[in-house]
Backbone as XML, in Angstrom:
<?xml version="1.0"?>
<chain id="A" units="angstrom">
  <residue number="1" name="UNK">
    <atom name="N" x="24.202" y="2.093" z="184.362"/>
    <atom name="CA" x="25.399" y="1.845" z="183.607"/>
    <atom name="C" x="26.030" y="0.554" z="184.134"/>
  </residue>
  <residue number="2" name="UNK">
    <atom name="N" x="26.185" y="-0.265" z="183.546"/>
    <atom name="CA" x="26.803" y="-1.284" z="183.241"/>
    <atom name="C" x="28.538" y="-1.165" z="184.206"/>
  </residue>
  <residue number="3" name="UNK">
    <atom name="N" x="29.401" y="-2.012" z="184.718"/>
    <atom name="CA" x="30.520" y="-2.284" z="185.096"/>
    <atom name="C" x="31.522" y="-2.148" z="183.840"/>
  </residue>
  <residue number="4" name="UNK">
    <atom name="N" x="31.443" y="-2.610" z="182.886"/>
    <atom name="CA" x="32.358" y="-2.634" z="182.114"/>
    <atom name="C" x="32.271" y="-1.505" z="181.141"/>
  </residue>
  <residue number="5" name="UNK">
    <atom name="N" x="31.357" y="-0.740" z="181.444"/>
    <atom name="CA" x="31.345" y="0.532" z="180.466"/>
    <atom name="C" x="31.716" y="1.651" z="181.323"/>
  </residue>
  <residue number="6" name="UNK">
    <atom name="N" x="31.434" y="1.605" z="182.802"/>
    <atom name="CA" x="32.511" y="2.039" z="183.921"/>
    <atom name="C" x="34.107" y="2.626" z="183.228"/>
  </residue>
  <residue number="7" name="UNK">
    <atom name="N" x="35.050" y="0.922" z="182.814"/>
    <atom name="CA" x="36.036" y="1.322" z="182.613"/>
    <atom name="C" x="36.668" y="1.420" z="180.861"/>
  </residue>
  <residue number="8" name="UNK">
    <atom name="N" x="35.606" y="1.705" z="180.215"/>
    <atom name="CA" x="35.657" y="2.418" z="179.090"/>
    <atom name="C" x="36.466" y="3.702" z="179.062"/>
  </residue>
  <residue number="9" name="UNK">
    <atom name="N" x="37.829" y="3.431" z="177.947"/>
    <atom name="CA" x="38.241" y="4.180" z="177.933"/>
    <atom name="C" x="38.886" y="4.925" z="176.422"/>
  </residue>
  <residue number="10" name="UNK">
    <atom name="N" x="37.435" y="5.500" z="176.122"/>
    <atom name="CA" x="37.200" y="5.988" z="174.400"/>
    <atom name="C" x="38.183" y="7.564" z="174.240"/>
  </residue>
  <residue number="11" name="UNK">
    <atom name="N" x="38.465" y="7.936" z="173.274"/>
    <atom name="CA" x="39.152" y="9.130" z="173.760"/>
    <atom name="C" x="38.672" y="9.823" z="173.470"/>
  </residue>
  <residue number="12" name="UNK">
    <atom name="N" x="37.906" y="10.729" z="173.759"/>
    <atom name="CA" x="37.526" y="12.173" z="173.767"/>
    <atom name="C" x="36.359" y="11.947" z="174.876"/>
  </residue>
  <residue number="13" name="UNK">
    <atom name="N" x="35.817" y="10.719" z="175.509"/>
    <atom name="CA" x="34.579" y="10.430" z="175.826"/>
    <atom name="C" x="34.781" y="11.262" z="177.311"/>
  </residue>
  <residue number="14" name="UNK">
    <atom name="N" x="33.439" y="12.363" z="177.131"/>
    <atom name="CA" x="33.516" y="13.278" z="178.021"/>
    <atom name="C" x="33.283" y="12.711" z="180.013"/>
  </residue>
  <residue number="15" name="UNK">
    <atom name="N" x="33.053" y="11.074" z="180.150"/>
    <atom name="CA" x="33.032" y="10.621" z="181.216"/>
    <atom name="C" x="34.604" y="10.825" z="181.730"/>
  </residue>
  <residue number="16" name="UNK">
    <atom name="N" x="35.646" y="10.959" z="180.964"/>
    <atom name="CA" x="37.097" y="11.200" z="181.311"/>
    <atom name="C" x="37.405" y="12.591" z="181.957"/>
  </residue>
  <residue number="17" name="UNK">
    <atom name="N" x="37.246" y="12.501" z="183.061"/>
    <atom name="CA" x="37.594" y="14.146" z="184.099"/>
    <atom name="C" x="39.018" y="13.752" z="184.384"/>
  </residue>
  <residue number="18" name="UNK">
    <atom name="N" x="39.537" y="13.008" z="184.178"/>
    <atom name="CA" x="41.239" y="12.978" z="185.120"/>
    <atom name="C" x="42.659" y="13.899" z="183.958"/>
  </residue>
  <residue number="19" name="UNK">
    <atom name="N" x="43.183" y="14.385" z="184.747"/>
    <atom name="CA" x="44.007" y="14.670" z="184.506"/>
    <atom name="C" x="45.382" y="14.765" z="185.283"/>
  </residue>
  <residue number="20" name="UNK">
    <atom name="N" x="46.214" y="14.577" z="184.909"/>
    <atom name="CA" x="47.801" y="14.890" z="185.337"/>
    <atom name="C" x="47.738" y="15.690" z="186.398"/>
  </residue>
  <residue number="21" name="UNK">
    <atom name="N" x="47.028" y="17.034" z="186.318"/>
    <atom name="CA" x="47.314" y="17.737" z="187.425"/>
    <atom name="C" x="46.621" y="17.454" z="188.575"/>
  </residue>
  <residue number="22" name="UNK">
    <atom name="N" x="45.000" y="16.906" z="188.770"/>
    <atom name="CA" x="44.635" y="16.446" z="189.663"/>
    <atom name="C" x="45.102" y="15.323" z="190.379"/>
  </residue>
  <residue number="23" name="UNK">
    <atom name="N" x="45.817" y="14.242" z="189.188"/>
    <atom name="CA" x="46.537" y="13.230" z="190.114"/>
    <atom name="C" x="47.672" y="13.567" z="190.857"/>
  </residue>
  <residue number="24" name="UNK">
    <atom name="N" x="48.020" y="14.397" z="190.041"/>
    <atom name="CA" x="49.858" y="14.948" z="190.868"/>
    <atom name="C" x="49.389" y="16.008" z="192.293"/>
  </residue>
  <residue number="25" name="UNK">
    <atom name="N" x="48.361" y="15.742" z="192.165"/>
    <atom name="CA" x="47.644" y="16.800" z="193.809"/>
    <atom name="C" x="47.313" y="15.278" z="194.609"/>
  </residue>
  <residue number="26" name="UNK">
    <atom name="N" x="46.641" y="14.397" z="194.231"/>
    <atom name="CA" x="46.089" y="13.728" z="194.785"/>
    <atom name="C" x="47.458" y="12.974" z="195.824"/>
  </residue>
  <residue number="27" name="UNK">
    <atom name="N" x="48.673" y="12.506" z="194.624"/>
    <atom name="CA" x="49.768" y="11.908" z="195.384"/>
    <atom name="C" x="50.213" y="12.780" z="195.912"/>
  </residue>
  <residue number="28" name="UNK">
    <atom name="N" x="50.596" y="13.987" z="195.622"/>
    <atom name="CA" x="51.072" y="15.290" z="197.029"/>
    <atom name="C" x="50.259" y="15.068" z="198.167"/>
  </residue>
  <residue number="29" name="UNK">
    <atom name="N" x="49.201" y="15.146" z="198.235"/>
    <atom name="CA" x="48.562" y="15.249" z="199.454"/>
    <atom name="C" x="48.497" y="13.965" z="200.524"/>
  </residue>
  <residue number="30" name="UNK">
    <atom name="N" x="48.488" y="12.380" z="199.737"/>
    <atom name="CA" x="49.025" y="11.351" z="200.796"/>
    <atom name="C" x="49.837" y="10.996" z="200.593"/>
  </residue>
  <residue number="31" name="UNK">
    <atom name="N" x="51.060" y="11.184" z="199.836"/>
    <atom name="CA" x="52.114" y="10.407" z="200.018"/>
    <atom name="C" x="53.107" y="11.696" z="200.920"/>
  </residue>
  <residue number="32" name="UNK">
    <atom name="N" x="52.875" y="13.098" z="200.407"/>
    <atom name="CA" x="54.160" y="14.292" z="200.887"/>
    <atom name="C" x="53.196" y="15.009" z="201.827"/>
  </residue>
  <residue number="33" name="UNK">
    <atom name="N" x="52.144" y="14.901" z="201.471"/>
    <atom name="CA" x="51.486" y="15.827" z="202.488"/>
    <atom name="C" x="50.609" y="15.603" z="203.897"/>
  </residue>
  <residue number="34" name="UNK">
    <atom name="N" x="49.559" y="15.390" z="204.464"/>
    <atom name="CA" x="49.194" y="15.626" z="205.545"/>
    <atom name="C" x="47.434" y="15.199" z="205.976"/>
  </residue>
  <residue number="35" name="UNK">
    <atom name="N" x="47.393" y="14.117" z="204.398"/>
    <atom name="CA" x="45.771" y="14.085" z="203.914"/>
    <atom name="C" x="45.529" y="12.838" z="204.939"/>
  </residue>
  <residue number="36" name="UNK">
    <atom name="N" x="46.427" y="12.140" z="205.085"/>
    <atom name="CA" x="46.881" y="10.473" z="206.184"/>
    <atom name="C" x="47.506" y="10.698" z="206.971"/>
  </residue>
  <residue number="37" name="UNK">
    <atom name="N" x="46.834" y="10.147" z="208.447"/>
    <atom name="CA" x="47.798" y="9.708" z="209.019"/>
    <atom name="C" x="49.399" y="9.791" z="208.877"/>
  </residue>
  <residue number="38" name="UNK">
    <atom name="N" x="50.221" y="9.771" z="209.945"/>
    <atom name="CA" x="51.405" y="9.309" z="209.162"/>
    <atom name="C" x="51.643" y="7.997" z="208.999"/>
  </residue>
  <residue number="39" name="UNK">
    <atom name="N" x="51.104" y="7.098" z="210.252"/>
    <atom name="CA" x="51.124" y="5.393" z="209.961"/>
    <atom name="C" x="50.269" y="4.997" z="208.545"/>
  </residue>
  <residue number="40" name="UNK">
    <atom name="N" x="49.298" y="5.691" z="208.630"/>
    <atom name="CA" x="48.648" y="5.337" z="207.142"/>
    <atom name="C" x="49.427" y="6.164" z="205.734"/>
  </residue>
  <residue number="41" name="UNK">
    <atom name="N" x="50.039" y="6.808" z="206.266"/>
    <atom name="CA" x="50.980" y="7.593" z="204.702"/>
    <atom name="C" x="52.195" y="6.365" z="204.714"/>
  </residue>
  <residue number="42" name="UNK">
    <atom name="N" x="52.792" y="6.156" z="205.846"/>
    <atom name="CA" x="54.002" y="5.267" z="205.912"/>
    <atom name="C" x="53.607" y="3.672" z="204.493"/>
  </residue>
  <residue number="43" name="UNK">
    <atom name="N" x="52.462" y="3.737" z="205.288"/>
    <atom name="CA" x="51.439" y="2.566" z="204.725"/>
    <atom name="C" x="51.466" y="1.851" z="203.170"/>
  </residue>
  <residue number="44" name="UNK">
    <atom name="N" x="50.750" y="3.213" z="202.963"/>
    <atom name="CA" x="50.813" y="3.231" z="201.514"/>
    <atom name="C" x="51.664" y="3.675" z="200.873"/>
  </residue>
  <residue number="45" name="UNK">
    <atom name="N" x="52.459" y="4.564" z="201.403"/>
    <atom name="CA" x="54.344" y="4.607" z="200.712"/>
    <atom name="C" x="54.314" y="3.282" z="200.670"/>
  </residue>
  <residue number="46" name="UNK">
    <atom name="N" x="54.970" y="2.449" z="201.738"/>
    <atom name="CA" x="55.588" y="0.971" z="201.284"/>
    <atom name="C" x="54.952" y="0.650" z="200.428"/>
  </residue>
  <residue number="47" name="UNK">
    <atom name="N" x="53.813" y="0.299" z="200.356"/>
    <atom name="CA" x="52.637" y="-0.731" z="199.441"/>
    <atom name="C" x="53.492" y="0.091" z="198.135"/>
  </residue>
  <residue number="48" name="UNK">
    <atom name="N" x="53.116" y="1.310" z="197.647"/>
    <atom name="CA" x="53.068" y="1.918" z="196.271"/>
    <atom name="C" x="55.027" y="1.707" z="196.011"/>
  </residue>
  <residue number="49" name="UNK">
    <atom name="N" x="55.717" y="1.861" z="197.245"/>
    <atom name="CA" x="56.864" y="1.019" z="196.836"/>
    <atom name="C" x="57.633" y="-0.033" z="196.548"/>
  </residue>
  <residue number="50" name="UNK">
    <atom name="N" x="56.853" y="-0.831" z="197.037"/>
    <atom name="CA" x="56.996" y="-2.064" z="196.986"/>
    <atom name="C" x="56.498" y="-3.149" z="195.280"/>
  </residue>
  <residue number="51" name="UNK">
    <atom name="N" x="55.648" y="-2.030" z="194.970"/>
    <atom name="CA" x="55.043" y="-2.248" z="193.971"/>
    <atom name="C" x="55.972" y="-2.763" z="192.278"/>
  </residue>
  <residue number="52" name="UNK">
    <atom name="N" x="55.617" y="-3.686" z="191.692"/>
    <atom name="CA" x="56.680" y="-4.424" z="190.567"/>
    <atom name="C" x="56.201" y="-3.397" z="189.399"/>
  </residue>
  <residue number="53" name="UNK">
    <atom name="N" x="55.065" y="-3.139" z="189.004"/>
    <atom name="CA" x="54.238" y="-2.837" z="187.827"/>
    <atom name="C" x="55.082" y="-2.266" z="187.249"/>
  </residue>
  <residue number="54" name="UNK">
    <atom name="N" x="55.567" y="-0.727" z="187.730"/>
    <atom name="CA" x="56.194" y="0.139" z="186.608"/>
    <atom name="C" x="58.310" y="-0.067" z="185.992"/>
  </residue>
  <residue number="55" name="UNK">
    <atom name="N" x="58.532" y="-1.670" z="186.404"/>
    <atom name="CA" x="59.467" y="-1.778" z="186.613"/>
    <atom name="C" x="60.246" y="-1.204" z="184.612"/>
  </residue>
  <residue number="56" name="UNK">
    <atom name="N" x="59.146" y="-1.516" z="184.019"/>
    <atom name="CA" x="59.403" y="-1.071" z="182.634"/>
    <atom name="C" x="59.168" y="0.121" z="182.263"/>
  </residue>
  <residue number="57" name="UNK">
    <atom name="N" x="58.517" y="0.899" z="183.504"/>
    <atom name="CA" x="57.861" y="1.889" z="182.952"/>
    <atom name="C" x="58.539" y="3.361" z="183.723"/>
  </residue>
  <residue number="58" name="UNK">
    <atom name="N" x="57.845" y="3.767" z="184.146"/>
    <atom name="CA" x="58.701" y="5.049" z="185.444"/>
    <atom name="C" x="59.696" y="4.384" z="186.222"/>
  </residue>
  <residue number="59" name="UNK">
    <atom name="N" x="59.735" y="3.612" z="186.963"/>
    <atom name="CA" x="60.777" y="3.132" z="187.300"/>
    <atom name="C" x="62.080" y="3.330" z="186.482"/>
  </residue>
  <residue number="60" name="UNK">
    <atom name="N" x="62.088" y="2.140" z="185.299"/>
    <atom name="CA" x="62.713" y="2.051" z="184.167"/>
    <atom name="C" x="63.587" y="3.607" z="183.723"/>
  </residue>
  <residue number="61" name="UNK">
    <atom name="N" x="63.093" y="4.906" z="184.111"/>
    <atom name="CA" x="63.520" y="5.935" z="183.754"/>
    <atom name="C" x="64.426" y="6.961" z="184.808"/>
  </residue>
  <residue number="62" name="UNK">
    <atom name="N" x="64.402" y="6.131" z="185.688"/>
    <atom name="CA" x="64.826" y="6.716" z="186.493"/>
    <atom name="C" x="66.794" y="6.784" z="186.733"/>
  </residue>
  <residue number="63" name="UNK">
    <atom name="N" x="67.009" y="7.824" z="187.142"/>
    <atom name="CA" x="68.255" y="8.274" z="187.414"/>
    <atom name="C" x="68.824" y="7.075" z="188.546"/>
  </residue>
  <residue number="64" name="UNK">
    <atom name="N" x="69.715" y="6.150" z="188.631"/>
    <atom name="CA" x="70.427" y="5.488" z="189.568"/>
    <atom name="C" x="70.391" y="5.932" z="190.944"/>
  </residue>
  <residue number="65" name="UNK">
    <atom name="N" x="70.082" y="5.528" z="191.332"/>
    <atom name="CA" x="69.629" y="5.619" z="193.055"/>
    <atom name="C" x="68.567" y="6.101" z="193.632"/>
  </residue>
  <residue number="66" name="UNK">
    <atom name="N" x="67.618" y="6.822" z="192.270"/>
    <atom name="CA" x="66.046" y="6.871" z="192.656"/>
    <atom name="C" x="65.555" y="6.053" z="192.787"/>
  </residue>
  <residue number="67" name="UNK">
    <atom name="N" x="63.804" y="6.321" z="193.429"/>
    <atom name="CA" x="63.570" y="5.387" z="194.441"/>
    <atom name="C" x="61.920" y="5.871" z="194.145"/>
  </residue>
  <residue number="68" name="UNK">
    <atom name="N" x="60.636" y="4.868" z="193.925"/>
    <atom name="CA" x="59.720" y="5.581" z="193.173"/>
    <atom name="C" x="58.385" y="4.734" z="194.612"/>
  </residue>
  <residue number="69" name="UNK">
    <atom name="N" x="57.611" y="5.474" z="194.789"/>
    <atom name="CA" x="56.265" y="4.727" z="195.656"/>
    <atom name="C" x="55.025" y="5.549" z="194.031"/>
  </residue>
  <residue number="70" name="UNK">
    <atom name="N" x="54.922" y="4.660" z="193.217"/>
    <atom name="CA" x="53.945" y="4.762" z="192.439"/>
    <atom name="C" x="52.838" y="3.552" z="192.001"/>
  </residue>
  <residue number="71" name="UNK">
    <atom name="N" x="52.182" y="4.145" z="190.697"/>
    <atom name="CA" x="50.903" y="3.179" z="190.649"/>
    <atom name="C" x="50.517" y="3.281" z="189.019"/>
  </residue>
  <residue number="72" name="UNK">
    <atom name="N" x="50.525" y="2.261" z="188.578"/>
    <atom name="CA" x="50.597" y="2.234" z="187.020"/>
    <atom name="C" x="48.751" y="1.704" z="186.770"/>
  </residue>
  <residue number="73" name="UNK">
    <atom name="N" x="49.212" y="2.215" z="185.202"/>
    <atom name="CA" x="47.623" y="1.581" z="184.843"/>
    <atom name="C" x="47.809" y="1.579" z="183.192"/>
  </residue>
  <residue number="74" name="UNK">
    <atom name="N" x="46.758" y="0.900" z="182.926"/>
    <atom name="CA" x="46.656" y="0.762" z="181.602"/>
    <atom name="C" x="45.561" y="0.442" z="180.784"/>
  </residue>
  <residue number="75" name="UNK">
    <atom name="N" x="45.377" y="0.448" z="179.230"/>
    <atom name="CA" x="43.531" y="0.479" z="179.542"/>
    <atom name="C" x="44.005" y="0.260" z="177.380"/>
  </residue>
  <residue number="76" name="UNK">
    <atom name="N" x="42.464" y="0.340" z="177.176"/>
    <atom name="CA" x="42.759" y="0.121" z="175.194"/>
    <atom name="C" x="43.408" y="1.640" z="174.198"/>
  </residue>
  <residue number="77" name="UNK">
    <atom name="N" x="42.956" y="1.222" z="173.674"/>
    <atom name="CA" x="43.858" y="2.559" z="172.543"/>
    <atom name="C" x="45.443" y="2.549" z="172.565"/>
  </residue>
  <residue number="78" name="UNK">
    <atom name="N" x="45.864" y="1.777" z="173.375"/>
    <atom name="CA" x="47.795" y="2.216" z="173.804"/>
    <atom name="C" x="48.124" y="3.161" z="175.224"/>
  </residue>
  <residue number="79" name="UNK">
    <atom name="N" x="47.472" y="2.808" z="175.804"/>
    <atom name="CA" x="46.874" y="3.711" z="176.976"/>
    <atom name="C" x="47.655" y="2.749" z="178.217"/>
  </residue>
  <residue number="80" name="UNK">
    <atom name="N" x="48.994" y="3.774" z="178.598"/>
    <atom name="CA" x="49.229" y="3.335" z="180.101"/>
    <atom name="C" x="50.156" y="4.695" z="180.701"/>
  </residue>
  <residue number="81" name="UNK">
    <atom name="N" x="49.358" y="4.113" z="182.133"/>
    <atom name="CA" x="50.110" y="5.459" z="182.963"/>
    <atom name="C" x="50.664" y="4.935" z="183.804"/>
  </residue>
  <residue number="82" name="UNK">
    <atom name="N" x="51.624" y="6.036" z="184.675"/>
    <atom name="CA" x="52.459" y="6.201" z="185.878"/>
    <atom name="C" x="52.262" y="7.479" z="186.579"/>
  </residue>
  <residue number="83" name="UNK">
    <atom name="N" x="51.910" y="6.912" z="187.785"/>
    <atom name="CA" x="51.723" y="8.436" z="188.388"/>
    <atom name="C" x="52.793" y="7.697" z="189.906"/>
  </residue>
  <residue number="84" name="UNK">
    <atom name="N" x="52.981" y="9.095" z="190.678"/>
    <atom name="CA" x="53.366" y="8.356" z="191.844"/>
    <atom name="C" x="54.838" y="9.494" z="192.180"/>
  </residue>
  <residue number="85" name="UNK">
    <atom name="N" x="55.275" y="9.379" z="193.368"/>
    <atom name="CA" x="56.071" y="10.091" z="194.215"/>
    <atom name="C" x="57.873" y="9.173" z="193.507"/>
  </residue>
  <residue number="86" name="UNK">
    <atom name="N" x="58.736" y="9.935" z="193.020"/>
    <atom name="CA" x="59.778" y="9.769" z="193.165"/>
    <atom name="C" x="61.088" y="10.392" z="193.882"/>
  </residue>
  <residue number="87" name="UNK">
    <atom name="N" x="61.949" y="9.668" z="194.548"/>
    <atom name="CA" x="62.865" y="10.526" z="195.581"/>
    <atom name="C" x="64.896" y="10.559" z="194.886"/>
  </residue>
  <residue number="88" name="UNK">
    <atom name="N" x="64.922" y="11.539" z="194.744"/>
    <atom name="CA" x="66.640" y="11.296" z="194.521"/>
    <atom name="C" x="67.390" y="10.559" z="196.190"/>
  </residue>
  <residue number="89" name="UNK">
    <atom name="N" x="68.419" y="10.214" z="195.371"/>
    <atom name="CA" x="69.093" y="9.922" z="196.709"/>
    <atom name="C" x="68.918" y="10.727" z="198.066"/>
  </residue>
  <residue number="90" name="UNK">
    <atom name="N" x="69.673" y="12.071" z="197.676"/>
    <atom name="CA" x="69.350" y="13.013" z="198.335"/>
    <atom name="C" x="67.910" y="13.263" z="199.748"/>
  </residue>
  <residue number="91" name="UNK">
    <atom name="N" x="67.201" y="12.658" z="198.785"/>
    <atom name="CA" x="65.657" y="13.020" z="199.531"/>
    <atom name="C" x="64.904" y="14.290" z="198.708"/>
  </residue>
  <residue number="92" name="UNK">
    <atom name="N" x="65.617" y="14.461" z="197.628"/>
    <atom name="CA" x="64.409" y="15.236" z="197.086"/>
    <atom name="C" x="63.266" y="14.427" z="196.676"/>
  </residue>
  <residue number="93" name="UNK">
    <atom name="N" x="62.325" y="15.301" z="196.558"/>
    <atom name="CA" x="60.939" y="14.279" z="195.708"/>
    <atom name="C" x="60.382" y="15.257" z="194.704"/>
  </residue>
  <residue number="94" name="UNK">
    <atom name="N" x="59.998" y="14.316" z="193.927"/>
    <atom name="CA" x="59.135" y="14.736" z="192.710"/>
    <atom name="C" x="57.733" y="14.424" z="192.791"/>
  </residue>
  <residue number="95" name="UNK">
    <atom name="N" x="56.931" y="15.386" z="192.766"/>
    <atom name="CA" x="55.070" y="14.304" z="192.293"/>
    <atom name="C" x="55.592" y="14.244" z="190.561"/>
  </residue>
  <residue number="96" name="UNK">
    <atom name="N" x="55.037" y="12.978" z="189.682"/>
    <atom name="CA" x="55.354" y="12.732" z="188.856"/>
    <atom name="C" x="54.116" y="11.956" z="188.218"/>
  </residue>
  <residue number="97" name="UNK">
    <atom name="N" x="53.459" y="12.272" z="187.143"/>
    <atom name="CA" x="52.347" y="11.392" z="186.679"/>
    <atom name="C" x="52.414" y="11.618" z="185.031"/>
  </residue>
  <residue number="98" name="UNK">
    <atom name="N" x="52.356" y="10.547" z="184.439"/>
    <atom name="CA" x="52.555" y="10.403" z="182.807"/>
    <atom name="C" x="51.486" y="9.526" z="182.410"/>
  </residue>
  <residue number="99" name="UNK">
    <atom name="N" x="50.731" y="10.459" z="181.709"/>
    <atom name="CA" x="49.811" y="9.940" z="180.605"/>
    <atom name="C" x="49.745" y="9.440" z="178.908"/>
  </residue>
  <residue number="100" name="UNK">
    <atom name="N" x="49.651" y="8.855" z="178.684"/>
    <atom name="CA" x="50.262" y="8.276" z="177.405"/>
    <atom name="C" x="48.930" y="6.949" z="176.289"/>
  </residue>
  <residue number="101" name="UNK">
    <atom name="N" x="49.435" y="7.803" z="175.211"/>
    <atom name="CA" x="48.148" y="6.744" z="174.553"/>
    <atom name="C" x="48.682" y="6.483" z="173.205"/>
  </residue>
  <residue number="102" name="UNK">
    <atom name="N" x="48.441" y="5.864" z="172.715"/>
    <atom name="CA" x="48.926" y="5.516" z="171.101"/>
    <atom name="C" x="48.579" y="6.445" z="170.280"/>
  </residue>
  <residue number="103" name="UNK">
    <atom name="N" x="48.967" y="7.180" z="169.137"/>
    <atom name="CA" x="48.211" y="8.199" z="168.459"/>
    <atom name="C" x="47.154" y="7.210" z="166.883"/>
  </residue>
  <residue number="104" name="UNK">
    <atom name="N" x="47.791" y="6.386" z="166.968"/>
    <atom name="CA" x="47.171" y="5.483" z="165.726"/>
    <atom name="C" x="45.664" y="5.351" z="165.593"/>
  </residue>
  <residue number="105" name="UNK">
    <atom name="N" x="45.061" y="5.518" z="167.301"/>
    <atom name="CA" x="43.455" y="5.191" z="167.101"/>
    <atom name="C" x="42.924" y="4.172" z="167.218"/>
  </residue>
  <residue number="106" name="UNK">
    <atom name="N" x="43.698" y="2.988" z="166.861"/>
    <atom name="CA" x="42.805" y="1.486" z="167.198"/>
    <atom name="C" x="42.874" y="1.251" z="168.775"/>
  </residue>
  <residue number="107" name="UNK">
    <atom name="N" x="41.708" y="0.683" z="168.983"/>
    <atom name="CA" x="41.517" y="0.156" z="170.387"/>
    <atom name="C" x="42.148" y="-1.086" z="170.541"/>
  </residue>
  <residue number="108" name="UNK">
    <atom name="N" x="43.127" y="-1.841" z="170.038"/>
    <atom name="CA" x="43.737" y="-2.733" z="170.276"/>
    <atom name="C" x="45.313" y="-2.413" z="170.367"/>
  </residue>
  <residue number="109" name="UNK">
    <atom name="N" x="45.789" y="-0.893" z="170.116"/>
    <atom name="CA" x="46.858" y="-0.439" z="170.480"/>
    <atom name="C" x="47.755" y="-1.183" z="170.998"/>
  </residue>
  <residue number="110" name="UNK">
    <atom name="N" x="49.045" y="-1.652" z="170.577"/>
    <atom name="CA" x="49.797" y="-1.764" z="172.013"/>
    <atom name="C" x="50.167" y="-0.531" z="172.470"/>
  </residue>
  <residue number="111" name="UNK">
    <atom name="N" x="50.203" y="-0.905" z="174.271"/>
    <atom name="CA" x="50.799" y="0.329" z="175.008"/>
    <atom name="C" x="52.045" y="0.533" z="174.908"/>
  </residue>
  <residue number="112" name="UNK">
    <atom name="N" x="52.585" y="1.307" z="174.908"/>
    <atom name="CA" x="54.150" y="1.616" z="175.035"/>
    <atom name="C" x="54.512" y="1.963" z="176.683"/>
  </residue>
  <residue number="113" name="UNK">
    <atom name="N" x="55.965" y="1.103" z="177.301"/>
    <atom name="CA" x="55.971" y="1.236" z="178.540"/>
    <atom name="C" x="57.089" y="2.312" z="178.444"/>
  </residue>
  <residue number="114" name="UNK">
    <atom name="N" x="58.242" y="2.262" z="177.130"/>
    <atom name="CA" x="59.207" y="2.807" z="176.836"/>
    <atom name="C" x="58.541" y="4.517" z="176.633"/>
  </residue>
  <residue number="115" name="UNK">
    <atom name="N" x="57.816" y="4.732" z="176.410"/>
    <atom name="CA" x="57.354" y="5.998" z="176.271"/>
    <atom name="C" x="57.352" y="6.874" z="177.627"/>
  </residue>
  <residue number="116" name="UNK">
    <atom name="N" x="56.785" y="5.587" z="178.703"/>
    <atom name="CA" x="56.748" y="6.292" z="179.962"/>
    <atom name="C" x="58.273" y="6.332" z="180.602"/>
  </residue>
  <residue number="117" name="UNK">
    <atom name="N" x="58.778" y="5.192" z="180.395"/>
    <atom name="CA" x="60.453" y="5.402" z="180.521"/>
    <atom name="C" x="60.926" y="6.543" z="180.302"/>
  </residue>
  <residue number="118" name="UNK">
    <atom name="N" x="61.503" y="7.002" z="178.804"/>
    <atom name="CA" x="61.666" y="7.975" z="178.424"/>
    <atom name="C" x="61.165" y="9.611" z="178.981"/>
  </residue>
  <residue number="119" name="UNK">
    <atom name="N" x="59.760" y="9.310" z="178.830"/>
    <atom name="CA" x="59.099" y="10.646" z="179.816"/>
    <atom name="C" x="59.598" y="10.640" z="181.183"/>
  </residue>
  <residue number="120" name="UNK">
    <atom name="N" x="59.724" y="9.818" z="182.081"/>
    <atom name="CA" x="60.607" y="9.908" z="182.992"/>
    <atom name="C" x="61.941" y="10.405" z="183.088"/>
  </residue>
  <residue number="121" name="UNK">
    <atom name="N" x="62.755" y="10.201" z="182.698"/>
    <atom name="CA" x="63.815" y="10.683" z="182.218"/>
    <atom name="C" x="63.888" y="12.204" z="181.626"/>
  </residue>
  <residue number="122" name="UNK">
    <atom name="N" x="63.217" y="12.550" z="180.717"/>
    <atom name="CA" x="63.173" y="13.734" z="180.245"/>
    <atom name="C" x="62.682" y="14.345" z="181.051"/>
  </residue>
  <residue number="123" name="UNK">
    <atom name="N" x="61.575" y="14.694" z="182.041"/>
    <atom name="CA" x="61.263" y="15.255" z="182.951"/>
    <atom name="C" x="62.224" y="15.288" z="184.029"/>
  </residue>
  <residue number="124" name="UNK">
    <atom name="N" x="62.859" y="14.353" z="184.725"/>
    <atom name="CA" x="63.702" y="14.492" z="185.758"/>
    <atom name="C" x="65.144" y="15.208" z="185.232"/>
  </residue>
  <residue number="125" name="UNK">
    <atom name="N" x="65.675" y="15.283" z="184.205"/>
    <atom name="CA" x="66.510" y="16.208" z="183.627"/>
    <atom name="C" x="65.913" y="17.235" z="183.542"/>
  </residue>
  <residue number="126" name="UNK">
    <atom name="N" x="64.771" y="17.532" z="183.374"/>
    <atom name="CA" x="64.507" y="18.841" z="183.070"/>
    <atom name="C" x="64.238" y="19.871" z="184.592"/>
  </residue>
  <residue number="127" name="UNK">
    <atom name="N" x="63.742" y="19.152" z="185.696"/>
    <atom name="CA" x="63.495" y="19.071" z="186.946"/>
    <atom name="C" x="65.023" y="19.578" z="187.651"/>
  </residue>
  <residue number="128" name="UNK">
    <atom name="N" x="65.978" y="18.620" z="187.353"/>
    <atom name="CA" x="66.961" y="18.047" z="188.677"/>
    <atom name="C" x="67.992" y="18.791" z="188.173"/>
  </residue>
  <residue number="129" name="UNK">
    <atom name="N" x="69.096" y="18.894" z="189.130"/>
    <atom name="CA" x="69.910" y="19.930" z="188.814"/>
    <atom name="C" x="71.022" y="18.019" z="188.146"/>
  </residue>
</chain>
């Protein structure tokens, strides 16, 4: 197989195993949990916080004084995500991952970042006291 058919991303195409819930395990386990180091969890917290990408996207949805160490992506069809650890002021945290695709079908989709905005938001209301 070819590199660029690697990151083919057709929709229904059964090479697609990921889902929401495996990613929202994957960031529990090194960013909140115990899978790293702690110098290497510290690590990649900063890096995934430091990070600009989702400034339109999860970020963008967030409640005033949250605070996000995540990791965006995006791909054809209208296809972009946010996954990644968000904290209230407080210090609560959320694992948080949003999947999102255009329903129209063309592979030249634009992505919507406002979608993941929004899903942010609606989830953390639905979450947070």
């Amino acid at each position: 197989m070819q590199q660029p058919q690697l990151n083919e991303g057709l929709p229904g195409d059964t090479r697609d195993t990921s889902t929401a819930a495996a990613m929202a395990t994957g960031f529990h386990q090194l960013i909140l949990g115990n899978a790293l180091a702690p110098e290497h969890r510290r690590l990649l917290t900063g890096w995934m916080r430091s990070s600009v990408t989702s400034r339109e996207r999860m970020r963008a949805g967030l409640p005033i004084g949250w605070v996000a160490a995540d990791k965006t992506g995006a791909g054809g069809f209208g296809t972009v995500n946010d996954a990644g650890v968000v904290w209230s002021p407080t210090g609560t945290s959320v694992v948080l991952v949003i999947f999102s695709r255009s329903t129209i079908g063309y592979p030249t989709a634009a992505p919507s970042n406002q979608a993941i905005a929004d899903a942010t938001t609606a989830v953390l209301e639905s979450v947070t006291d």
